[in-house]
C-alpha positions as CSV (number, residue, x, y, z in Angstrom):
1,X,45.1,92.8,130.8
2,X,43.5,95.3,127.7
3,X,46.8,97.0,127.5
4,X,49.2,94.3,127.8
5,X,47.3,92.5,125.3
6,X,47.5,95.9,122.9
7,X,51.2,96.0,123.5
8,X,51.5,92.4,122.4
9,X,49.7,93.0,119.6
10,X,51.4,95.9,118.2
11,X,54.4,94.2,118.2
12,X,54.8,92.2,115.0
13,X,56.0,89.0,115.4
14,X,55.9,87.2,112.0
15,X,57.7,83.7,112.2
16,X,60.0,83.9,109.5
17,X,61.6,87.9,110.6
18,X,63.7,86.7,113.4
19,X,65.0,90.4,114.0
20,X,60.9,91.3,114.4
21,X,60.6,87.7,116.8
22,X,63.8,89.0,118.7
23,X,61.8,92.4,119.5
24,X,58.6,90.5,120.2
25,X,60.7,89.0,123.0
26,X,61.9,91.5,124.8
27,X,58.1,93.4,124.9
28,X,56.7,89.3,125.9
29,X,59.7,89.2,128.7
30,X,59.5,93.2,130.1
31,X,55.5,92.0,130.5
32,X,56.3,88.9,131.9
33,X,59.1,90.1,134.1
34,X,56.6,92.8,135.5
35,X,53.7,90.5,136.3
36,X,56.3,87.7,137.6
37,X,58.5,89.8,139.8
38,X,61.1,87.8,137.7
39,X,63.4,88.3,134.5
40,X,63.3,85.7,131.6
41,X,66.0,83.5,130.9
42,X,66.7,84.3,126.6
43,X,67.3,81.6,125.1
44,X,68.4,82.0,121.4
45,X,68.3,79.4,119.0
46,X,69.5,79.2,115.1
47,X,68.4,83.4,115.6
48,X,65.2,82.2,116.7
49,X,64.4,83.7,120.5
50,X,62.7,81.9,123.2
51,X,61.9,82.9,126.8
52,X,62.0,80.8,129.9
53,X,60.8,81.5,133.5
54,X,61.7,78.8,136.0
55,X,60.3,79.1,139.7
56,X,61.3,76.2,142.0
57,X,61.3,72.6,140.8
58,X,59.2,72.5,137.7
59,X,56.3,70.4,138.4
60,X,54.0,72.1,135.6
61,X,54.5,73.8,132.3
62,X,52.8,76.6,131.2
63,X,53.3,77.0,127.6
64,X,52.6,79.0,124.6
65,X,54.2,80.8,121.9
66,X,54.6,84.5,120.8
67,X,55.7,84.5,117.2
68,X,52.6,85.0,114.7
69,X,51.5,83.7,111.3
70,X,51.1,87.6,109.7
71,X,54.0,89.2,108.1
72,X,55.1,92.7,109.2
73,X,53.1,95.3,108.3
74,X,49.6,93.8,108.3
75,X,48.8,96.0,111.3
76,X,48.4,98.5,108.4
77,X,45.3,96.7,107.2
78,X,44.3,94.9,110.2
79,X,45.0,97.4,112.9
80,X,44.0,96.9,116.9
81,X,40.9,97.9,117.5
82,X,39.2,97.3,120.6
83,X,34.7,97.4,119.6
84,X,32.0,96.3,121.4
85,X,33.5,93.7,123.9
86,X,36.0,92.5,120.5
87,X,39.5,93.1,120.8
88,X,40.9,92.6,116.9
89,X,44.6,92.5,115.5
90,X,47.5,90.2,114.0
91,X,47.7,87.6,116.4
92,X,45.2,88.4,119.3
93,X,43.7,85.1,119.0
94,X,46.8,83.0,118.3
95,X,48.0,83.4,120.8
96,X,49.2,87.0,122.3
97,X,45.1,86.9,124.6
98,X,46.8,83.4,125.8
99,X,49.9,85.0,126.8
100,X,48.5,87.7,128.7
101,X,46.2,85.1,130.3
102,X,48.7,83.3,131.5
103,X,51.1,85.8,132.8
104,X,48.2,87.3,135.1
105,X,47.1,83.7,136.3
106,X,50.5,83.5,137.1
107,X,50.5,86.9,138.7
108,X,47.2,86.0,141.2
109,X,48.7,83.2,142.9
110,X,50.7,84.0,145.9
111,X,53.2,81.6,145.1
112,X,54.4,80.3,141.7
113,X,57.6,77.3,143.2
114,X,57.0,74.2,140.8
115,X,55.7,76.4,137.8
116,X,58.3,76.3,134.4
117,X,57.0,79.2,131.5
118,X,58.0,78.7,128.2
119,X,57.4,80.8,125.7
120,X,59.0,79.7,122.1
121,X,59.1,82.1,118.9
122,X,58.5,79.5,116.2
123,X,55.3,77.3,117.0
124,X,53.9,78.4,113.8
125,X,56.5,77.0,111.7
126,X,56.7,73.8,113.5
127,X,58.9,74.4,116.2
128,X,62.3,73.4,114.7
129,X,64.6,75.2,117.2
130,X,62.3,75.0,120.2
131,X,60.8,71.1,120.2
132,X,63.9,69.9,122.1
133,X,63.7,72.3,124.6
134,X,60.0,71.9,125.1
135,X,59.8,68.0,125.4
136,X,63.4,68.4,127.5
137,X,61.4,70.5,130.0
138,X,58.0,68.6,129.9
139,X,59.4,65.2,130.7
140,X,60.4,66.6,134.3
141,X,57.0,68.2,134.7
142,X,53.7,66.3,135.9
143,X,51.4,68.3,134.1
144,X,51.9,71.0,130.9
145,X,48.6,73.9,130.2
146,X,48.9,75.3,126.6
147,X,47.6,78.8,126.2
148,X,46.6,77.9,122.4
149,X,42.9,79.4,121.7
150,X,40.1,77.8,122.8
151,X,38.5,75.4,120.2
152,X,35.5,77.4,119.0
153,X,33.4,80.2,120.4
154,X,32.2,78.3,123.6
155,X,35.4,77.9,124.7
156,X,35.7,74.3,124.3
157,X,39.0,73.1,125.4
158,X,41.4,71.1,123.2
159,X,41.9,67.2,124.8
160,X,43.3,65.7,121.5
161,X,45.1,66.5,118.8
162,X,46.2,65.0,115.5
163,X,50.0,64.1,114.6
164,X,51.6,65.9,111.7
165,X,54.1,64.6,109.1
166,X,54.4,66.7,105.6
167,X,55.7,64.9,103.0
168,X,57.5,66.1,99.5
169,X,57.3,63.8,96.4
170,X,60.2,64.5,94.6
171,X,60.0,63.8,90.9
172,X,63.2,63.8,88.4
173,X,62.7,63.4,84.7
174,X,64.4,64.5,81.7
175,X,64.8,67.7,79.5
176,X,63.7,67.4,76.2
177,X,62.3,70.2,73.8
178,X,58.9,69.8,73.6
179,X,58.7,70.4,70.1
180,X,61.1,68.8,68.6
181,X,62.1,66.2,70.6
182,X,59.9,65.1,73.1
183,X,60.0,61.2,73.2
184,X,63.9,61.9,74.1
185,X,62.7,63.3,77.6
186,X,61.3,62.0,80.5
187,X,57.7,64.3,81.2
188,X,58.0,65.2,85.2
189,X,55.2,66.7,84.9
190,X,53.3,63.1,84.1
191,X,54.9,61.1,86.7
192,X,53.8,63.7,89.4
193,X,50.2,63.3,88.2
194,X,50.6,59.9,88.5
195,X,51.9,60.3,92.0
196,X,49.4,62.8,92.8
197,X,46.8,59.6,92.2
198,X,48.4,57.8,94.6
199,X,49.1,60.2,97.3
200,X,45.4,60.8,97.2
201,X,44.1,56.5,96.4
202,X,46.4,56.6,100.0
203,X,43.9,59.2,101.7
204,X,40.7,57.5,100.1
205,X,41.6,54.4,101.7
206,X,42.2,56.1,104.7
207,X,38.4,57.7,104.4
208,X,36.8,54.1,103.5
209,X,38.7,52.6,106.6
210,X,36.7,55.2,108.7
211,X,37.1,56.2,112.6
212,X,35.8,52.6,113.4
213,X,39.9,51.2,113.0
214,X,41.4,50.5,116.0
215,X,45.0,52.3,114.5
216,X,43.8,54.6,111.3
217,X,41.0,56.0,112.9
218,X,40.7,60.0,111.4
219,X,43.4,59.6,109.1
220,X,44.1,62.2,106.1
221,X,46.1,61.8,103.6
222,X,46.3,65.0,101.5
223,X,47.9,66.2,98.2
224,X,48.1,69.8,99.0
225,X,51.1,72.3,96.5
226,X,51.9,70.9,93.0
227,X,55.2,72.7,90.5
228,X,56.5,71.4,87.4
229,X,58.9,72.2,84.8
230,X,61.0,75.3,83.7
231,X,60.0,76.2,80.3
232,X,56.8,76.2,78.4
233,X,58.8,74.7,75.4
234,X,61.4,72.1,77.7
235,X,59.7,68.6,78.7
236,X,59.7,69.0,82.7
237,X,62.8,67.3,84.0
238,X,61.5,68.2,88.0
239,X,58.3,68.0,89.7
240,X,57.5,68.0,93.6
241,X,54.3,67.3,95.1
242,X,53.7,68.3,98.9
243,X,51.6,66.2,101.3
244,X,49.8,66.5,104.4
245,X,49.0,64.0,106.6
246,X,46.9,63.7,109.5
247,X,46.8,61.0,112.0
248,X,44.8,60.3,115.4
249,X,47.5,58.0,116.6
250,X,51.5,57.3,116.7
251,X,50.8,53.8,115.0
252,X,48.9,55.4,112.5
253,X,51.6,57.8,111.8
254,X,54.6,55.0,111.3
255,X,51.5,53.2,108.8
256,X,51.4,55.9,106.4
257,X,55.0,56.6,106.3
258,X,55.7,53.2,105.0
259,X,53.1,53.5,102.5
260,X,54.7,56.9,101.6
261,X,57.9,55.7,101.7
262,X,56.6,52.6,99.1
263,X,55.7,55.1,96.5
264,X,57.0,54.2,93.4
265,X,56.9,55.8,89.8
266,X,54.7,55.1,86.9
267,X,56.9,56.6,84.2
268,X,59.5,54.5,82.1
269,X,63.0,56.8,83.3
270,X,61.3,58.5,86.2
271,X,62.4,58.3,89.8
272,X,61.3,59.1,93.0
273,X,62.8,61.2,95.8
274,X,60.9,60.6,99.0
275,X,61.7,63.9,101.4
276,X,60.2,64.9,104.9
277,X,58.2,62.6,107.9
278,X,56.8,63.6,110.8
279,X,56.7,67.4,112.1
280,X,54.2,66.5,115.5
281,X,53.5,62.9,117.1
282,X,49.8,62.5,118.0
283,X,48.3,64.4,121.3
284,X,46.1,61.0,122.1
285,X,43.0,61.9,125.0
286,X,44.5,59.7,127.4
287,X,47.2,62.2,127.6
288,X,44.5,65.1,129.1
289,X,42.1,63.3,130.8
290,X,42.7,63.4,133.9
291,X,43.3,66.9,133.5
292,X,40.2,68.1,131.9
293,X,38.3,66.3,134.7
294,X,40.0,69.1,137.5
295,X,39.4,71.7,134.9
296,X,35.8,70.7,134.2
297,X,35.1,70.4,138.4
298,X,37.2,74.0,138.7
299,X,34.7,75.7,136.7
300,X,31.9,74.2,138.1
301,X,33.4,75.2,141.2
302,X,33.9,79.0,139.9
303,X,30.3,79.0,138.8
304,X,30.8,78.9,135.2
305,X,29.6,77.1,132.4
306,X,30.1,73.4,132.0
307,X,33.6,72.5,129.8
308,X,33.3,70.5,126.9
309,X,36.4,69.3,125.7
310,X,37.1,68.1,121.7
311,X,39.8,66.3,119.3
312,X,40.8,68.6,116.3
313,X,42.9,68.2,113.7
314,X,45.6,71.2,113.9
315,X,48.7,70.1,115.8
316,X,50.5,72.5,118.8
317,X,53.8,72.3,121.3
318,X,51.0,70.1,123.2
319,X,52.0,67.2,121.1
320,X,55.7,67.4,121.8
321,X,54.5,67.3,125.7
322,X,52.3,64.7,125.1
323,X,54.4,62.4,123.6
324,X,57.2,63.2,126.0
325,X,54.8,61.7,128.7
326,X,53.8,64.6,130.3
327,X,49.8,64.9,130.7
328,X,48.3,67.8,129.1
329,X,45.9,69.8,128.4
330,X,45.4,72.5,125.5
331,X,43.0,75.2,124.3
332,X,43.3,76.9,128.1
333,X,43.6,80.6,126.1
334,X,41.5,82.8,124.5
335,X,38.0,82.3,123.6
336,X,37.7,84.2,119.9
337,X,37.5,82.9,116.4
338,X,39.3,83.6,113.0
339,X,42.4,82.3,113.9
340,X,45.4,83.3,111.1
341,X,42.0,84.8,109.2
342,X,41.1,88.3,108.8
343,X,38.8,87.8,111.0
344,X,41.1,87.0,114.0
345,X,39.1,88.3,117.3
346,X,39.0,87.5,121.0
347,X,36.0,88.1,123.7
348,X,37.0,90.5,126.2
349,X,34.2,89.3,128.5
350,X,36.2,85.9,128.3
351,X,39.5,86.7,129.4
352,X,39.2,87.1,133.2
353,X,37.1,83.6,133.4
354,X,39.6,81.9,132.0
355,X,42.5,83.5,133.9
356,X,40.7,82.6,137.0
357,X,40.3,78.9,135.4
358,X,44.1,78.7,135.0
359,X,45.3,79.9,138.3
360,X,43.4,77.4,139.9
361,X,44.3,74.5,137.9
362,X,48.0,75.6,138.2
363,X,47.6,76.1,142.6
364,X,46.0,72.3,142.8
365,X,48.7,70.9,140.2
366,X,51.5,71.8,141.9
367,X,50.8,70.4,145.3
């Protein structure tokens, strides 16, 4: 598993370098192919390159991804380094440990019929070429495992998720000089200030409405990158404002798009341009708990330490499944910390108690 996982890992797989994603493929699939008795089906997207391995009639998905969030070269200054029980390097944590994992679950059960793999090659941008294919191949399964990382250091498993949807405030003005004329322009720059306000009045309500609301819940509303203008002499005729936003449920989600959508601008000449919506739906616990029950008796059953399971607020494929129907359950990977940090690290000791964890949950799920 050591050296599968260093061959992963030395094989940069930044998001955006589909050439580097494409290479990261072939090492993912020759591991895969090895472990599996089986070779991939490529699927290739908008140059974006995603494996499949389909045994049977798919009655779970196991699912992860194998692009990374580090551009290509940071094995330069993070290189992989294996140190007291620590494995460290681009992308061991999220999620290249998780692929190995899974692979050599895969690997210790004598027979795999009614097992789908999917591994996609842009999770960390969203999944804009791969979400179809995932929810296409989750609605025929009755149960999807995602090899994301564990939640924290105790391995906590991931049993809800929060929806996604960015939003960009688009602001147009008018040029003016800024000197000489600058009541003929219309300031850009203002208006997003004033939008700013709002986006974040939006996420204030949202914190005074607390978890207690049956629909908001854990809402965030967030104004998050700010740019303006094109001249330090020209009154801005552009501004755009990003948002994130953060919801606990799909109800929640349709909520603060309309009040999004309501924005409106404060500037006399101003206007508005409202882009984006949502990226993930909600991963709601009803979706994994059945599922995290079997886990939770498995590794009572394999004599290890009791599973706790927690909400968090980064989204993963696990939502697509989710909301396609399919129940699911998330964080089954590596057990590390410092996830897209420099710190990025998984515990060795970990990674054979968790393989053990999968291949049993995968042999009971598919009967």
């Amino acid at each position: 598993m050591l050296a599968d996982l260093e061959e992963l890992v030395v094989c940069e797989s930044f998001s955006a370098d589909h050439a580097a994603v494409a290479r990261s493929a072939e090492v993912v699939g020759a591991i895969g192919a090895r472990l599996l008795g089986a070779e991939p089906e490529t699927i290739v997207i908008d140059g974006v390159t995603h494996l499949r391995w389909i045994f049977g009639t798919p009655r779970v998905l196991l699912l992860g991804h194998h692009d990374t969030v580090w551009p290509i070269g940071s094995l330069r200054s993070r290189p992989w380094s294996v140190a007291d029980g620590i494995a460290r390097g681009p992308g061991v944590l999220d999620m290249k440990a998780g692929l190995v994992q899974m692979f050599h679950a895969l690997a210790s059960i004598p027979c795999t019929q009614g097992v789908c793999v999917l591994v996609n090659g842009d999770e960390e941008v969203g999944s804009p070429t791969s979400r179809h294919l995932i929810k296409e191949t989750a609605q025929e399964c009755a149960a999807t495992f995602v090899l994301e990382a564990a939640a924290d250091e105790q391995g906590t498993l991931k049993t809800a998720r929060k929806g996604i949807s960015r939003y960009e405030v688009v602001v147009h003005g008018k040029a003016a000089h800024a000197g000489q004329e600058p009541h003929k322009g219309v300031n850009a720059t203002i208006e997003a200030a004033h939008q700013v306000l709002a986006v974040a009045g939006i996420g204030a309500a949202m914190s005074a409405v607390g978890a207690a609301h049956p629909v908001l819940g854990t809402a965030t509303v967030t104004p998050t990158l700010l740019s303006a203008g094109s001249a330090r002499n020209t009154v801005p005729a552009l501004a755009r404002v990003s948002v994130d936003v953060r919801v606990p449920t799909p109800a929640a989600q349709d909520w603060i798009d309309e009040l999004i959508q309501e924005l409106t601008p404060r500037t006399p000449g101003a206007r508005l341009e409202i882009l984006g919506g949502s990226r993930r739906p909600p991963m709601e616990p009803e979706s994994s708990a059945d599922l995290f029950a079997l886990a939770a008796r498995i590794a009572a059953e394999l004599g290890q330490e009791p599973l706790r399971g927690i909400a968090v607020g980064g989204a993963s494929d696990g939502n697509h499944t989710a909301a396609a129907g399919c129940p699911t359950l998330d964080g089954l990977g590596a057990v590390g910390g410092g996830a897209h940090a420099d710190s990025e690290y998984v515990e060795l000791s970990q990674l054979i108690p968790r393989t053990r964890l999968l291949a049993e949950l995968i042999t009971r799920s598919v009967r």
